[in-house]
C-alpha positions in Angstrom: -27.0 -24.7 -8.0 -26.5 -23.5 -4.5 -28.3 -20.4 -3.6 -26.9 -18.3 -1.1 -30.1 -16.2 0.8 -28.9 -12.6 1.1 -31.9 -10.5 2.8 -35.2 -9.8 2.4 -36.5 -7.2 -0.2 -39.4 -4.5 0.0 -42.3 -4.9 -2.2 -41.9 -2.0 -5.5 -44.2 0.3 -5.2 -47.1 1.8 -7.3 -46.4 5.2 -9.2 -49.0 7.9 -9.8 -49.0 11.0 -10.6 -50.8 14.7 -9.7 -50.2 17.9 -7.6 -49.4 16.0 -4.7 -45.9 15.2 -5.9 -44.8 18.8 -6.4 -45.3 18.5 -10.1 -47.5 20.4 -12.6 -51.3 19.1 -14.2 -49.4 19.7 -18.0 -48.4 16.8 -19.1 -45.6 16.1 -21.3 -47.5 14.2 -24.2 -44.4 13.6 -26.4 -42.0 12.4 -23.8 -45.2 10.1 -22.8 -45.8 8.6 -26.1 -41.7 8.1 -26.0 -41.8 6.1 -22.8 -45.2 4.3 -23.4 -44.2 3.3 -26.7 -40.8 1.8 -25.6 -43.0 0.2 -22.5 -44.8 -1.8 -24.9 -41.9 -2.9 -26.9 -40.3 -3.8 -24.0 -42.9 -6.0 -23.1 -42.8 -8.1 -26.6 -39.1 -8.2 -26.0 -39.1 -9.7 -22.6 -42.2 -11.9 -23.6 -40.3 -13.7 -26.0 -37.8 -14.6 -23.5 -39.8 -15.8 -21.3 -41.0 -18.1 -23.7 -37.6 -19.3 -24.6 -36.6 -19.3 -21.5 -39.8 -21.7 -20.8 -38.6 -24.2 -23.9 -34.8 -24.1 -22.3 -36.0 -25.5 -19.2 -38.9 -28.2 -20.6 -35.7 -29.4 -22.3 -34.0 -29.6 -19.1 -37.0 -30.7 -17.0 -37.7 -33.9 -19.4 -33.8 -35.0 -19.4 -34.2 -34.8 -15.2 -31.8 -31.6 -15.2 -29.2 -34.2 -16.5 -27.4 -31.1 -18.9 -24.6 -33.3 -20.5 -27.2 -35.7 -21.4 -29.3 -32.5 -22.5 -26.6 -31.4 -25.0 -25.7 -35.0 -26.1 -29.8 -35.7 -26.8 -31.2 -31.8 -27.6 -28.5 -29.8 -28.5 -30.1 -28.3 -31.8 -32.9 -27.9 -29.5 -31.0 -26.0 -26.7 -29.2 -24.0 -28.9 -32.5 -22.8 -30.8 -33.8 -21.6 -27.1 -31.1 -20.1 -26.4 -30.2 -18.4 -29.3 -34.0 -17.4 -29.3 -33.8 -15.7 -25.6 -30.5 -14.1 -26.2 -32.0 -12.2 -29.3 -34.9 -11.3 -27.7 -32.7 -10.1 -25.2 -30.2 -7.8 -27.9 -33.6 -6.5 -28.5 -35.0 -5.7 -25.1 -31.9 -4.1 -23.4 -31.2 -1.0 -26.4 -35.0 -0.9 -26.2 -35.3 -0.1 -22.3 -32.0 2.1 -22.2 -33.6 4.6 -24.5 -36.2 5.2 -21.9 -34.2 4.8 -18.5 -33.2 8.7 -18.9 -37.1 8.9 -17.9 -37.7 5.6 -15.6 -34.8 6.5 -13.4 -34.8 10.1 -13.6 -38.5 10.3 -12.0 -38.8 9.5 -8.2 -41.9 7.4 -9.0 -40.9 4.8 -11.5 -36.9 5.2 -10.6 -37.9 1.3 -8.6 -38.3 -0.3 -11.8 -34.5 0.5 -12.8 -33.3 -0.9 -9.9 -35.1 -4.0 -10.5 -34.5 -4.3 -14.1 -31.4 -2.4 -15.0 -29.2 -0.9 -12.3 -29.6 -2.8 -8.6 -27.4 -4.7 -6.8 -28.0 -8.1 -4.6 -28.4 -7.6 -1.0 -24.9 -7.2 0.3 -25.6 -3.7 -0.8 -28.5 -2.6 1.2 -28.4 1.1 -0.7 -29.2 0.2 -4.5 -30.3 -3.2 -3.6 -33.5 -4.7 -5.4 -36.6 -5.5 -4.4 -37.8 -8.6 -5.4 -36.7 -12.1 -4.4 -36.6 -14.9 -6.9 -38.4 -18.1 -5.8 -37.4 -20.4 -8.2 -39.2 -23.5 -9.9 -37.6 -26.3 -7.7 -38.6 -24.3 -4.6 -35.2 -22.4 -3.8 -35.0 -18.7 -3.0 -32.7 -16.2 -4.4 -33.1 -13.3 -2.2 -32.5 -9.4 -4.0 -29.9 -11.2 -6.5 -29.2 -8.1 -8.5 -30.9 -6.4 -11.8 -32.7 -8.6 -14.4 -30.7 -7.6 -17.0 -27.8 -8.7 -15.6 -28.8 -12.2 -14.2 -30.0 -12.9 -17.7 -27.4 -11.5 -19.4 -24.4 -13.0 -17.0 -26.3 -16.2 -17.2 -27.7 -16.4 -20.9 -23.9 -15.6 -22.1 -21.7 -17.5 -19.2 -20.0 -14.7 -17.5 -21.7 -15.5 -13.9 -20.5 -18.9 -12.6 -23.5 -18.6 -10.1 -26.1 -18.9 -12.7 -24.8 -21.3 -14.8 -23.9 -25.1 -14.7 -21.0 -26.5 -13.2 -19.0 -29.4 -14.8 -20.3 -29.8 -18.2 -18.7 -28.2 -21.2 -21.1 -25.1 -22.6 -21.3 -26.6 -26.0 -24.4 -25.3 -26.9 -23.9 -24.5 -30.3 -22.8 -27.9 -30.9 -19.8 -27.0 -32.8 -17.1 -28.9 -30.7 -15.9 -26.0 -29.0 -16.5 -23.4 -26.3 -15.8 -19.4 -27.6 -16.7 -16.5 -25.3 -20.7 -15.5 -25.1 -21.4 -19.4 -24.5 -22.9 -20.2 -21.6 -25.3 -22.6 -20.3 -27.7 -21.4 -18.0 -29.3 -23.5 -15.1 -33.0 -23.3 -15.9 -34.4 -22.7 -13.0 -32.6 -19.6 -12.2 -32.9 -18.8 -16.5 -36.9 -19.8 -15.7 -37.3 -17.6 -12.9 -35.3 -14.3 -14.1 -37.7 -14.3 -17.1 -40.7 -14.9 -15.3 -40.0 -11.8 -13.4 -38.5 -9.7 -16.0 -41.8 -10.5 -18.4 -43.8 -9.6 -14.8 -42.0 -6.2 -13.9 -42.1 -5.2 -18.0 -45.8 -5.8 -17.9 -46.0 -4.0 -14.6 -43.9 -1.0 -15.9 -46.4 -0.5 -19.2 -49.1 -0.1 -17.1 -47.8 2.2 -14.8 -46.2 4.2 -17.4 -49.8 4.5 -18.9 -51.2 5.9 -15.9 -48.0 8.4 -15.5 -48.6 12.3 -15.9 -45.2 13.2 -16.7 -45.0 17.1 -16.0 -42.7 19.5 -15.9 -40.8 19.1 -13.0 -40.7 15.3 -14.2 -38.7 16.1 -17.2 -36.3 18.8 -15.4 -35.6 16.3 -12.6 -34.8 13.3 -15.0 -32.6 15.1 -16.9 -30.8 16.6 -14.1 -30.6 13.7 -12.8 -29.7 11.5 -15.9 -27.5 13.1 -17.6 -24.4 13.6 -15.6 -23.7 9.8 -15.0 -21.1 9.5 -17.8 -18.1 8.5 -15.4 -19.9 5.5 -14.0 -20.8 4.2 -17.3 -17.6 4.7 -18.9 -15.9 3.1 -15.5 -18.2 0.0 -16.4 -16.9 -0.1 -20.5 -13.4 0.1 -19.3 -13.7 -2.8 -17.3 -16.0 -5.0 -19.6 -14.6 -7.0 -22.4 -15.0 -4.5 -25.2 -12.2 -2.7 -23.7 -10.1 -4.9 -20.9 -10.5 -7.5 -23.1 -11.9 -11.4 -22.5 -10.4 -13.1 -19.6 -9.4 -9.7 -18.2 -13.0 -8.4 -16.9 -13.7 -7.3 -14.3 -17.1 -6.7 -15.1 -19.5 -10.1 -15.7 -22.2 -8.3 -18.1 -22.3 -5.5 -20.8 -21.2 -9.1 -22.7 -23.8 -8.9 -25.7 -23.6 -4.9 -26.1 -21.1 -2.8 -26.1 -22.0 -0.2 -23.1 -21.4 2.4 -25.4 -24.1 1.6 -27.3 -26.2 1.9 -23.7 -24.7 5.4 -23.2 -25.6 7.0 -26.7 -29.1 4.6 -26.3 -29.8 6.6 -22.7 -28.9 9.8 -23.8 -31.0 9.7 -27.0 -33.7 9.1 -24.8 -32.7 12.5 -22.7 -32.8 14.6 -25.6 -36.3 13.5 -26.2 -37.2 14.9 -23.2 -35.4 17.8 -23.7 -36.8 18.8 -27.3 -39.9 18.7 -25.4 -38.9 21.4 -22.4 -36.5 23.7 -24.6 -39.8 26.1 -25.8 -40.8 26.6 -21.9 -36.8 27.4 -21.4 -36.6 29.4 -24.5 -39.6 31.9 -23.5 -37.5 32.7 -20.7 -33.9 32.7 -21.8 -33.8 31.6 -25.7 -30.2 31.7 -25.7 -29.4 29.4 -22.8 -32.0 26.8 -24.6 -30.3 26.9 -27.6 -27.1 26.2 -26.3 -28.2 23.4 -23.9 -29.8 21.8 -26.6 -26.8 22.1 -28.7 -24.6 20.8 -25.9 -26.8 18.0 -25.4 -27.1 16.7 -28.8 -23.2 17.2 -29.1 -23.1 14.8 -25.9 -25.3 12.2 -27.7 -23.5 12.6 -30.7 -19.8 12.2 -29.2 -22.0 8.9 -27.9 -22.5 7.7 -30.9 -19.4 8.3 -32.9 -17.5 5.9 -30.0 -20.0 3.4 -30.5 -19.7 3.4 -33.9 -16.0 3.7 -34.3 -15.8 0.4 -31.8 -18.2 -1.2 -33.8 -16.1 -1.0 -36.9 -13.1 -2.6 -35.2 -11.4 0.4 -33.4 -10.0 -1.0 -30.0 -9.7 1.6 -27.2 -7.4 1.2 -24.5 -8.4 2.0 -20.1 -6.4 5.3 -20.5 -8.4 6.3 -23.4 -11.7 5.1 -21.2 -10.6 7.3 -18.7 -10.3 10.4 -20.3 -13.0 10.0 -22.5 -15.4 9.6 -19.0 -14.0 12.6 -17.6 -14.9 14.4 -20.5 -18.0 13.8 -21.1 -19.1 13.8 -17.3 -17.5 17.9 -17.8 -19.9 18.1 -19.9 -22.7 16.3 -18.7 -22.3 18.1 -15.3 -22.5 21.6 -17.2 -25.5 20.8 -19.0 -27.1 19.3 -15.6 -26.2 22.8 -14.2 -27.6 24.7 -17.3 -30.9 22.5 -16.8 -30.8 23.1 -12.8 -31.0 27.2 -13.5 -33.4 26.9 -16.6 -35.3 25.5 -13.9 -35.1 27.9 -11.0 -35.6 30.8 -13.5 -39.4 29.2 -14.4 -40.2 28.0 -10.9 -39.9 24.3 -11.6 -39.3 22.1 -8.6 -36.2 19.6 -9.3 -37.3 16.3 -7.2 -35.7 14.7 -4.4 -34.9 10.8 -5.0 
């Protein structure tokens, strides 16, 4: 595979907490047991892939990178590793999106969703990652874009970049090619893991070390919560909702991004539960109501996902007005959370 260098990344930085930041010494013990807990499973998730990913490319590296003659000689073998990484991966991507409401929404950790979830490559200087990806034969890829999408575009054949050219994707074995096959080139599959296993491991122990306060929790969910347009701007265009061959988006191939919507804001109501008492001593009413809006939000989440799931096709006009919405009433709850805030002398964080 020819790898195009784009432009040198920054190094992620460290995340602490304390006064320093603005925030308050109470921390937020049930929104940290939340995150640290999903931390760790995110680590056996991405583990497991690396390990698969590890077996895909032995396979590759003792038939000399030859893949046809990789499929023709290992096929049972290639399909086990990849069936392997791709459930590891079904498990690791629902696992993180639950806590993203908190790793994105705090100014401290918000580098590890760039990296793992939500960056672009280089072209986009803005919401580029950080890292560079030096692969196993020596090649560079240079801020290539999130993790979850390099091993998801590549593990399921959407990204012609980061999988092999010329020989049919077989890897089932089953004398045909159906959509979600794809066969990965192993060094870039090798190298994505390596560094998703890396950042995972990095982001548990940083997480342990977090004090998540106050100010924390208001600023992630003011922050988190009204990005329902851009989400729903991403199913439309996926193949749950274009349809296959029509996409216009190469990932949110294994789950639905639905089920990453309602995943995210089940996380943000977490972290709400845990803030509505502080809110409630000052205006009981207005918590009651955000909470109520709030778990309406997740709920009109999850009845979409659900309703897709069991076979209901929705169409980019539906999409559309389903985004708009929800972001109305993400955007009011942001505001509701914005005032609870000002009214008990929380500071909401700058990015």
């Amino acid at each position: 595979m020819a790898v195009v260098p784009i432009a040198a990344a920054g190094l992620i930085a460290g995340c602490g907490g304390g006064d320093d930041d603005g925030s308050s010494s109470t921390e937020l013990t049930a929104t940290k047991t939340f995150l640290t807990d999903h931390t760790a499973d995110l680590v056996k998730h991405t583990t497991v892939m690396q390990e698969a990913a590890d077996e895909y490319y032995a396979l590759a590296e003792s038939s000399g990178f030859d893949y046809e003659k990789m499929l023709a000689d290992k096929c049972d073998a290639v399909d086990a590793s990849l069936t392997k990484a791709k459930g590891a991966f079904v498990e690791a991507n629902p696992n993180y999106e639950q806590m993203e409401g908190i790793v994105a929404g705090i100014p401290r950790t918000a580098q590890y969703d760039t990296d793992l979830d939500a960056g672009t490559d280089g072209s986009d200087p803005t919401s580029a990652v950080s890292f560079n990806l030096t692969l196993p034969d020596g090649k560079v890829m240079e801020q290539p874009g999130n993790l979850f999408f390099l091993l998801e575009t590549s593990l399921y054949g959407t990204n012609e970049d980061l999988v092999v050219k010329g020989v049919k994707p077989d890897v089932n074995c089953d004398g045909k090619v159906e959509f979600g096959e794809g066969l990965p080139e192993a060094n870039v599959l090798k190298a994505s893991a390596d560094e998703m296993a890396r950042q995972s491991r990095s982001l548990e122990a940083d997480a342990k070390e977090l004090e998540i306060s106050d100010s924390d929790a208001f600023t992630a969910i003011t922050v988190m919560t009204p990005t329902m347009s851009e989400y729903f701007e991403q199913w439309k265009n996926s193949a749950f909702v274009a349809g296959s061959g029509k996409e216009s988006e190469e990932g949110f191939v294994a789950t639905s991004r639905l089920s990453d919507i309602a995943d995210i804001l089940s996380g943000i109501n977490v972290t709400y539960d845990e803030i509505s008492p502080q809110i409630a001593e000052e205006n009981q009413g207005q918590a009651q109501q955000t909470g109520a809006e709030l778990a309406d939000l997740l709920a009109k989440a999850e009845d979409l996902r659900d309703r897709e799931a069991g076979g209901e096709k929705f169409t980019p006009k539906q999409a559309d007005q389903l985004g708009a919405e929800m972001q109305a009433q993400a955007e009011k709850i942001a505001g509701q959370v914005t005032q609870a805030a000002q009214d008990l002398g929380v500071e909401i964080q700058e990015a």
